[in-house]
C-alpha positions as a LaTeX table, in Angstrom:
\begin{tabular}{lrrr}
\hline
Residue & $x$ (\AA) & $y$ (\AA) & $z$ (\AA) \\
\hline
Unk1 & $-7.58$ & $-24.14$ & 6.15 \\
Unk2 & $-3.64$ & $-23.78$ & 5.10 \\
Unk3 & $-3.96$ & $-25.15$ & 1.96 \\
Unk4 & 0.11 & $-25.46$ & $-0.09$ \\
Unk5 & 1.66 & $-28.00$ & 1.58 \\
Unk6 & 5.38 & $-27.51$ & 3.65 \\
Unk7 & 8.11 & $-28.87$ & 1.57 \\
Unk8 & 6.38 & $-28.59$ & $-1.61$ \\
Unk9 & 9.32 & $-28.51$ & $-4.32$ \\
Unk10 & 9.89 & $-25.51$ & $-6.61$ \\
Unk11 & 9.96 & $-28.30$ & $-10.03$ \\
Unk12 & 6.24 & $-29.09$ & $-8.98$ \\
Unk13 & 3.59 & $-27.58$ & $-11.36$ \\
Unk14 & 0.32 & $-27.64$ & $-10.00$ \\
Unk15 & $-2.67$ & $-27.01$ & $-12.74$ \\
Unk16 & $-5.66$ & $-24.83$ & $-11.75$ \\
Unk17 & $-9.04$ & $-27.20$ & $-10.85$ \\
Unk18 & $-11.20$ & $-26.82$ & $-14.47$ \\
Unk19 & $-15.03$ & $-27.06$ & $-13.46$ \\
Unk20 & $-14.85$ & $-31.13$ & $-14.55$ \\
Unk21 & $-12.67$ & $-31.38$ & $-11.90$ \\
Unk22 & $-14.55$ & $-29.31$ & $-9.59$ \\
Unk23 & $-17.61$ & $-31.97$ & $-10.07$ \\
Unk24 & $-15.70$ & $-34.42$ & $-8.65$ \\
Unk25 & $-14.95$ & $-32.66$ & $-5.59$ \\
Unk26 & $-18.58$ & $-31.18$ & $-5.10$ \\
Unk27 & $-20.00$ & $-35.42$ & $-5.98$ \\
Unk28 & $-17.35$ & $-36.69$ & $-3.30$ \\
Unk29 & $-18.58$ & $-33.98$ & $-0.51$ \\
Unk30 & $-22.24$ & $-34.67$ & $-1.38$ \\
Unk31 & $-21.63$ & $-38.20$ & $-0.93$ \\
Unk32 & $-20.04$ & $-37.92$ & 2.39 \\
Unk33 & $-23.00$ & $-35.98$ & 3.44 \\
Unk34 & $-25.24$ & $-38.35$ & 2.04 \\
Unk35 & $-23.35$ & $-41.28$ & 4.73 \\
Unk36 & $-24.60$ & $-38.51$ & 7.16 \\
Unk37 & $-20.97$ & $-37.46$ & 7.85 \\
Unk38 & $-20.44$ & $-33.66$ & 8.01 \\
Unk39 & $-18.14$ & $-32.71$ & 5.13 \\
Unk40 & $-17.28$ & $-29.54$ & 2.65 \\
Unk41 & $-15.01$ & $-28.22$ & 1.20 \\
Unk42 & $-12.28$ & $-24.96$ & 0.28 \\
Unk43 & $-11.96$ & $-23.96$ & $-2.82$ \\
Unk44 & $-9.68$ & $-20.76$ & $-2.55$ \\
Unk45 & $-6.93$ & $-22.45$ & $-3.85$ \\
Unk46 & $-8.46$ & $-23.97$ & $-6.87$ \\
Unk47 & $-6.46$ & $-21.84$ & $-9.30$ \\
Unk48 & $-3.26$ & $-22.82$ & $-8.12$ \\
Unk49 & $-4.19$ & $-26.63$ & $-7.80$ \\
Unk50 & $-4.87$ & $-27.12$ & $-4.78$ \\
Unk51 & $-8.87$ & $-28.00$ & $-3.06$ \\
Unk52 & $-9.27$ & $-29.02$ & 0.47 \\
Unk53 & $-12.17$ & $-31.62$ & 1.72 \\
Unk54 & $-12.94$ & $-31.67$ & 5.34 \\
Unk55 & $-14.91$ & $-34.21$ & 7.06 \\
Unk56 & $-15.81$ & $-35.47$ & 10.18 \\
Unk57 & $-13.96$ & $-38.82$ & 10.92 \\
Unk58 & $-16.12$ & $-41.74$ & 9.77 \\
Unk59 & $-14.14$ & $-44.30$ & 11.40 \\
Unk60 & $-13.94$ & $-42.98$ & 14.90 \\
Unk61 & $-16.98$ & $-40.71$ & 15.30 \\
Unk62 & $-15.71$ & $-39.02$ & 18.07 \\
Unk63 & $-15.98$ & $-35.28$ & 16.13 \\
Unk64 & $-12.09$ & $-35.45$ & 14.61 \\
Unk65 & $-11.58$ & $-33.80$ & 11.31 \\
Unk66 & $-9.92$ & $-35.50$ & 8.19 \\
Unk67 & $-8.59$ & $-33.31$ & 5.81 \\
Unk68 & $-7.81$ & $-34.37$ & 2.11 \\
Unk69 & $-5.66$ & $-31.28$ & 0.82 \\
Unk70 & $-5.73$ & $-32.44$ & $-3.00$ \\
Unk71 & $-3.48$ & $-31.67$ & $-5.68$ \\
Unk72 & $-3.43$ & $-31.20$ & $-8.94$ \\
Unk73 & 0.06 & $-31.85$ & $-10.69$ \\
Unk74 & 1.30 & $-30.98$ & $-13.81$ \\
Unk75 & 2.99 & $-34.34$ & $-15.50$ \\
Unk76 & 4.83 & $-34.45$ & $-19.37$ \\
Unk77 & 2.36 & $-36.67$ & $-21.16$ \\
Unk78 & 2.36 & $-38.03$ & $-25.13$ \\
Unk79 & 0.70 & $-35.05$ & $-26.28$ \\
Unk80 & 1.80 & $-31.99$ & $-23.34$ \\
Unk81 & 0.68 & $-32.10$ & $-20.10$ \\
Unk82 & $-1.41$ & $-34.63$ & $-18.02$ \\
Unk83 & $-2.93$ & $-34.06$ & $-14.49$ \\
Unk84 & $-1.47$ & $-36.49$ & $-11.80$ \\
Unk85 & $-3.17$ & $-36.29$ & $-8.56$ \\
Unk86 & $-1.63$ & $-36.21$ & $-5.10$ \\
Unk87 & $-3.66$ & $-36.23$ & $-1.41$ \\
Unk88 & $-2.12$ & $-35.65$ & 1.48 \\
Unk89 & $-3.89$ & $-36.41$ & 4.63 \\
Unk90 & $-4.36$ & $-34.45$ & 8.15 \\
Unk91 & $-6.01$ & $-35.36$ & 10.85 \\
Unk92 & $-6.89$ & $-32.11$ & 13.63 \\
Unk93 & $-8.78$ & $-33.26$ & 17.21 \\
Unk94 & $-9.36$ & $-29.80$ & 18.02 \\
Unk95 & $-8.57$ & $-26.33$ & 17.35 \\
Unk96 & $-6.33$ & $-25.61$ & 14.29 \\
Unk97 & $-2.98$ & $-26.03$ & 16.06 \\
Unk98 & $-3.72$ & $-29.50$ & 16.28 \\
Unk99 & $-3.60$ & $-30.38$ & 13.20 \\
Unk100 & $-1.53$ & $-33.84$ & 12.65 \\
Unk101 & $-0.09$ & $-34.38$ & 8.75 \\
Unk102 & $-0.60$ & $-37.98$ & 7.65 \\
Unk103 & 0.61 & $-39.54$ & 4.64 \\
Unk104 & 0.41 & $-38.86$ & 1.08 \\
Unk105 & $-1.58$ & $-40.98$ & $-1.92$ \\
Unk106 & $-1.29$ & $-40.38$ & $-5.66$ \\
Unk107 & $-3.39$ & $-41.52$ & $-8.25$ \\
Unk108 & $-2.83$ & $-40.65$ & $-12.29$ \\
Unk109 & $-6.82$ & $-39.72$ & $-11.97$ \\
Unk110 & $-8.79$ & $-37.54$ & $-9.32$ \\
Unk111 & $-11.48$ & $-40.61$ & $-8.47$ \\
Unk112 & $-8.81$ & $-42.72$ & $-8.10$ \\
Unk113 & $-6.38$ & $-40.44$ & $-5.48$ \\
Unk114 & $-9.74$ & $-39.94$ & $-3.03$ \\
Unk115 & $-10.27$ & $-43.29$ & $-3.20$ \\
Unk116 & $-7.16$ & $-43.99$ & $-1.94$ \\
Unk117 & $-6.87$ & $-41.29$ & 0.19 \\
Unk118 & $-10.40$ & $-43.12$ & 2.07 \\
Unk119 & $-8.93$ & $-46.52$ & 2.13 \\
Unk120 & $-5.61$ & $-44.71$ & 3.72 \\
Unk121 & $-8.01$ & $-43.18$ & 6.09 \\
Unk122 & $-10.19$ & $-47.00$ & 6.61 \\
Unk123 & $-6.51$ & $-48.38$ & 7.43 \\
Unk124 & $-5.92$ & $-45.52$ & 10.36 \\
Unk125 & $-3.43$ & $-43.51$ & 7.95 \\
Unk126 & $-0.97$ & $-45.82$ & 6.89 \\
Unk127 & 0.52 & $-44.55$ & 4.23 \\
Unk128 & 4.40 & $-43.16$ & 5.08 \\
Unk129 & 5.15 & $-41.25$ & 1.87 \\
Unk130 & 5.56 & $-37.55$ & 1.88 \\
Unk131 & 4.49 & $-35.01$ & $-0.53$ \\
Unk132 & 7.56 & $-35.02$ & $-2.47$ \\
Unk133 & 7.48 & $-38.73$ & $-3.05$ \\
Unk134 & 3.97 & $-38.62$ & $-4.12$ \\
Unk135 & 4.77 & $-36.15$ & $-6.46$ \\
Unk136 & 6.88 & $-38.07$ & $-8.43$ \\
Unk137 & 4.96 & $-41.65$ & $-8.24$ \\
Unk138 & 3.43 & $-42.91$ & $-11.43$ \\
\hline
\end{tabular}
């Protein structure tokens, strides 16, 4: 799974995932599976910021993949840094060269950006920003 995202500025900080944030990743996979969908995840990136979820699409059933390729940004906050959260969303009917890139959702928490990264998904990928404009949202 190619995991850093084309067109990714050089001002972007990611953070590396901590293990609190890793527990939201491994709850939102398990719950997936426990829908019965196929799902996991890739977590080679997780130092640089970046974790990838890949599941079987719930809405059309017809063995597609969705692939949330999640991001953890590094935002000025009141006291340093904050984490600001950015999804951006593939879709892939077959091998890996048919991977499609969606939109982008951002959230200013982790529950929050898959959340809307699933309702995104629900809506048959609506969103229209790219990664750059998600970046800077919030």
């Amino acid at each position: 799974m190619k995991m850093l995202s084309e067109g990714v500025g050089k001002m972007i900080e990611h953070l590396a995932f901590t293990e609190f944030d890793m527990t939201g990743i491994t709850n939102t996979v398990t719950r997936y599976k426990e829908a019965g969908w196929q799902a996991d995840f890739d977590i080679n990136d997780k130092q640089l910021g970046v974790v990838g979820i890949a599941l079987e699409n719930p809405i059309r059933r017809d063995g597609t993949i969705v692939i949330f390729e999640i991001h953890k940004l590094a935002k000025p906050g009141l006291f340093g840094r904050k984490a600001h959260w950015v999804v951006q969303l593939y879709s892939q009917d077959g091998g890996p060269s048919s991977r499609i890139k969606r939109g982008c959702v951002a959230a200013s928490m982790q529950a929050y950006a898959i959340s809307s990264a699933e309702k995104d998904l629900y809506h048959g990928f609506l969103s229209v920003a790219d990664f750059d404009l998600a970046a800077i949202a919030y």
